[in-house]
Wavefront OBJ file of the C-alpha trace (Angstrom):
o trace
v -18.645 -22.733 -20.889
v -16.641 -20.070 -22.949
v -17.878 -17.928 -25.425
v -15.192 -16.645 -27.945
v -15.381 -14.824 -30.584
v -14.179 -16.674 -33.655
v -12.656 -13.253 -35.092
v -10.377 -12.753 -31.572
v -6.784 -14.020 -31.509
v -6.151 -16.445 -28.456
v -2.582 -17.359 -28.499
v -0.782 -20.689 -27.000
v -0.113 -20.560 -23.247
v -3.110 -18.694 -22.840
v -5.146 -20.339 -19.802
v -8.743 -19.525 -19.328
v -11.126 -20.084 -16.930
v -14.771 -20.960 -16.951
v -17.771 -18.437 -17.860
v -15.505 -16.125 -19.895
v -16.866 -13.625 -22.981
v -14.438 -12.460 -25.315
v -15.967 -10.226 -28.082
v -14.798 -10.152 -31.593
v -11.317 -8.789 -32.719
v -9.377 -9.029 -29.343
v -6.052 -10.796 -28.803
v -4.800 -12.517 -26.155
v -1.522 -13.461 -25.279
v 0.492 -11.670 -27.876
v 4.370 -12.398 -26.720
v 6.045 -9.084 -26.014
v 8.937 -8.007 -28.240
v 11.512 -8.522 -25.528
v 9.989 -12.593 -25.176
v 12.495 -14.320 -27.607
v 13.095 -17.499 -26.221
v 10.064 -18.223 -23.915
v 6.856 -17.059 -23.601
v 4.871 -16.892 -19.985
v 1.793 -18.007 -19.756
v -1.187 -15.955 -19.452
v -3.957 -16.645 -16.855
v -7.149 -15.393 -16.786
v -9.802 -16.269 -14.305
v -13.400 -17.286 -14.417
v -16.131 -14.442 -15.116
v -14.049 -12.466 -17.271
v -15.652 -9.751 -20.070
v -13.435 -8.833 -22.521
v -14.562 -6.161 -24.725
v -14.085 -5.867 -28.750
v -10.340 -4.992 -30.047
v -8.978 -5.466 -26.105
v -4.851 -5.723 -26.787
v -3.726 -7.990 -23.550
v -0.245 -9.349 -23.749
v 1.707 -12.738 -22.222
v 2.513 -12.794 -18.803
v -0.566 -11.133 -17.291
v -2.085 -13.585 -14.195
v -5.815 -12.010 -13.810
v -8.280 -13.006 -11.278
v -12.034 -13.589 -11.248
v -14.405 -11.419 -12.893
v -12.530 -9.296 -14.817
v -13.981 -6.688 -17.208
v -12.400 -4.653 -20.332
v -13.632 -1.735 -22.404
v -13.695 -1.741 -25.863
v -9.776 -1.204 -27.258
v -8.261 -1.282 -23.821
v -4.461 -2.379 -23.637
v -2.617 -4.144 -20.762
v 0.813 -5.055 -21.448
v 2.843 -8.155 -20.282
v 3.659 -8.719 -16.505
v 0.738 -7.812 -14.691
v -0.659 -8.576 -11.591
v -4.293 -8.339 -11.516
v -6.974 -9.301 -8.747
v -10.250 -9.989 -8.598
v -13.228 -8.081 -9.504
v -11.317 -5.163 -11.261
v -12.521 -3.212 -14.562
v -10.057 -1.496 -16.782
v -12.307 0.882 -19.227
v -12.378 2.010 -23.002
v -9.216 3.274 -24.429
v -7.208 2.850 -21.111
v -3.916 1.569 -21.334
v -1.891 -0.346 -18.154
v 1.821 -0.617 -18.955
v 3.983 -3.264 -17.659
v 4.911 -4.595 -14.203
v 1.818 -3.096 -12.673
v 0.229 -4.905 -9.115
v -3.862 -3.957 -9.218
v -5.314 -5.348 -6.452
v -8.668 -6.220 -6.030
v -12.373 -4.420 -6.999
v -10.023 -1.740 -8.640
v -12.094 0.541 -10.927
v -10.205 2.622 -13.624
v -12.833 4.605 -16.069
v -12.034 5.032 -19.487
v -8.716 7.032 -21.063
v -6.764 6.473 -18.161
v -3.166 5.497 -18.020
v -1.306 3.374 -16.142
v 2.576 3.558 -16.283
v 4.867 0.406 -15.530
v 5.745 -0.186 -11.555
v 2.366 1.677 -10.290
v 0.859 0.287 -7.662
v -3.164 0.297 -7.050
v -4.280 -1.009 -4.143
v -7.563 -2.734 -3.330
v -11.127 -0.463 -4.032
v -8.703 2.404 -5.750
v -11.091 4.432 -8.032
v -9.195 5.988 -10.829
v -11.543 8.178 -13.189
v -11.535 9.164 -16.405
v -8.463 10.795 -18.714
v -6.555 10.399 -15.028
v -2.563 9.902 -16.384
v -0.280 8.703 -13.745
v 3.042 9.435 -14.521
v 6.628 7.392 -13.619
v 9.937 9.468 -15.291
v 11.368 11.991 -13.009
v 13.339 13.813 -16.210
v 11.789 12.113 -19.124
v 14.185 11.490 -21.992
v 17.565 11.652 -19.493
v 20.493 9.197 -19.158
v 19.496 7.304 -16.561
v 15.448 7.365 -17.107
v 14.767 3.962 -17.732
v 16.072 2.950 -14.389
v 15.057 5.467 -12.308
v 11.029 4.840 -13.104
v 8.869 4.783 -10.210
v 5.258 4.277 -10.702
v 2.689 6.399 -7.919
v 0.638 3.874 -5.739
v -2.984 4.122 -4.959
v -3.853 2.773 -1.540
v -7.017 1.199 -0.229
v -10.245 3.122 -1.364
v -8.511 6.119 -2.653
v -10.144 7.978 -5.824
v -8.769 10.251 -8.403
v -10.982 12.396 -9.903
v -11.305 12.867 -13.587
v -8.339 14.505 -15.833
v -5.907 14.120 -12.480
v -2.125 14.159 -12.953
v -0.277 11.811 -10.606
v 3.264 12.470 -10.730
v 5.937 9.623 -9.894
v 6.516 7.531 -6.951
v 3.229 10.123 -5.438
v 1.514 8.065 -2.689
v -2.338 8.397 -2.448
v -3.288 7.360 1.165
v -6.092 5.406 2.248
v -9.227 6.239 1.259
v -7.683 9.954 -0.114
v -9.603 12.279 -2.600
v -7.970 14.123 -5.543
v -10.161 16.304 -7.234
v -10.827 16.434 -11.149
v -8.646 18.143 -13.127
v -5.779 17.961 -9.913
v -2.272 17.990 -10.286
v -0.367 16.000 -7.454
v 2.870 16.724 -6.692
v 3.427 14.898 -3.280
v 2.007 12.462 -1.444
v -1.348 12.407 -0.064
v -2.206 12.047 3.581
v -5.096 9.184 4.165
v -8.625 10.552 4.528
v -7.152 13.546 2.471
v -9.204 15.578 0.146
v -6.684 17.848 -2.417
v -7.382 19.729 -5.247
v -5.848 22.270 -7.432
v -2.372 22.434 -9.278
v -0.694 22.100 -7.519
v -2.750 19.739 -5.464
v -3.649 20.776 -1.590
v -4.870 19.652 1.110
v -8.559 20.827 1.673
v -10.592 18.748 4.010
v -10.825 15.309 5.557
v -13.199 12.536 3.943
v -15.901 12.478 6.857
v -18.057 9.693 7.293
v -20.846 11.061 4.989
v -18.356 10.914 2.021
v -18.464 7.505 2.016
l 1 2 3 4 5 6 7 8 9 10 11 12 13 14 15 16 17 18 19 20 21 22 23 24 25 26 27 28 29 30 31 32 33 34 35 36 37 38 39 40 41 42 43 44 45 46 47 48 49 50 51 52 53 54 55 56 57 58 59 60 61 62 63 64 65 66 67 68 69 70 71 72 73 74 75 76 77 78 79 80 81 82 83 84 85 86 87 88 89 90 91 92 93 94 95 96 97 98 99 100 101 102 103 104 105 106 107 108 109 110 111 112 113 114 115 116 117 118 119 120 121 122 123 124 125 126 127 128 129 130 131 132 133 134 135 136 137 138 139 140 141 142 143 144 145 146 147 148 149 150 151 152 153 154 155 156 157 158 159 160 161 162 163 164 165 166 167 168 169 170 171 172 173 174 175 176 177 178 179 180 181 182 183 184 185 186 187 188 189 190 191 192 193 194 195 196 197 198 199 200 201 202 203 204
């Protein structure tokens, strides 16, 4: 059994599963500007918690167990996995792939065509980035989203700069600016980010 808020907005095509909360004043399934002719549907698996004034548009497929802070905001054409939390204020653009028991803390944003791979930790304020030269010609088809592989974590107030890969089970530190990619079992800090240690196995 569902419980709903009677002051949140569920829209048609919106497909639900069993055991969900959603808390007053979200919406769900709001058709994107671009969907004119045909809305997707919007799929959202058993277990989910969805927080007061959470913004999630059409066209996201979610798994089991999802969980929203209050006023988060996914746009439209998401892939999302199991078991993954998206925090207060955070905002995942479009065309993202979050794989499962992803974590992303609160303030953090997620730019269209990132990739996060399964267990990536993203912490607070972290902003990944995916324009090269914002603003030029060509920008809008030239966007390349970083991608978080298994188990890696960024630390607090983090830059990630576009198309950046984060290896395996990689630290960035808080407040890091990364530049290039990140060698698994990496730790890097600093702005630019560098390479400091390896994760040994008391890090874990």
């Amino acid at each position: 059994m569902n419980n709903i808020s009677g002051t949140s907005i569920i829209h048609p095509g919106v497909k639900l599963g069993s055991n969900i909360t959603i808390e007053d004043y979200c919406v769900i399934g709001v058709p994107a500007k671009s969907m004119v002719d045909e809305v997707p549907p919007t799929i959202i698996g058993d277990g989910a918690y969805i927080r007061s004034f959470t913004v999630l548009y059409a066209g996201n497929v979610i798994g089991k167990n999802f969980s929203s802070g209050n006023k988060a905001n996914i746009r439209e054409f998401n892939t999302i996995g199991d078991n993954v939390s998206i925090g207060t204020l955070s905002i995942v653009e479009h065309h993202v792939i979050i794989e499962d028991e992803v974590r992303i803390h609160s303030q953090a944003f997620i730019p269209e065509f990132s990739t996060l791979k399964k267990g990536a930790w993203i912490g607070p304020q972290v902003v990944l980035t995916n324009a090269r030269y914002p603003l030029s010609r060509n920008s809008k088809n030239e966007l390349l989203g970083p991608t978080l592989e298994e188990y890696s974590k960024v630390g607090a107030s983090s830059t990630i700069l576009p198309g950046v890969v984060i290896g395996a089970y990689a630290l960035v530190g808080a407040g890091s600016t990364v530049t290039k990619d990140v060698p698994k079992n990496a730790v890097v800090v600093g702005n630019p980010a560098r390479c400091i240690r390896e994760i040994v196995e008391h890090d874990y």
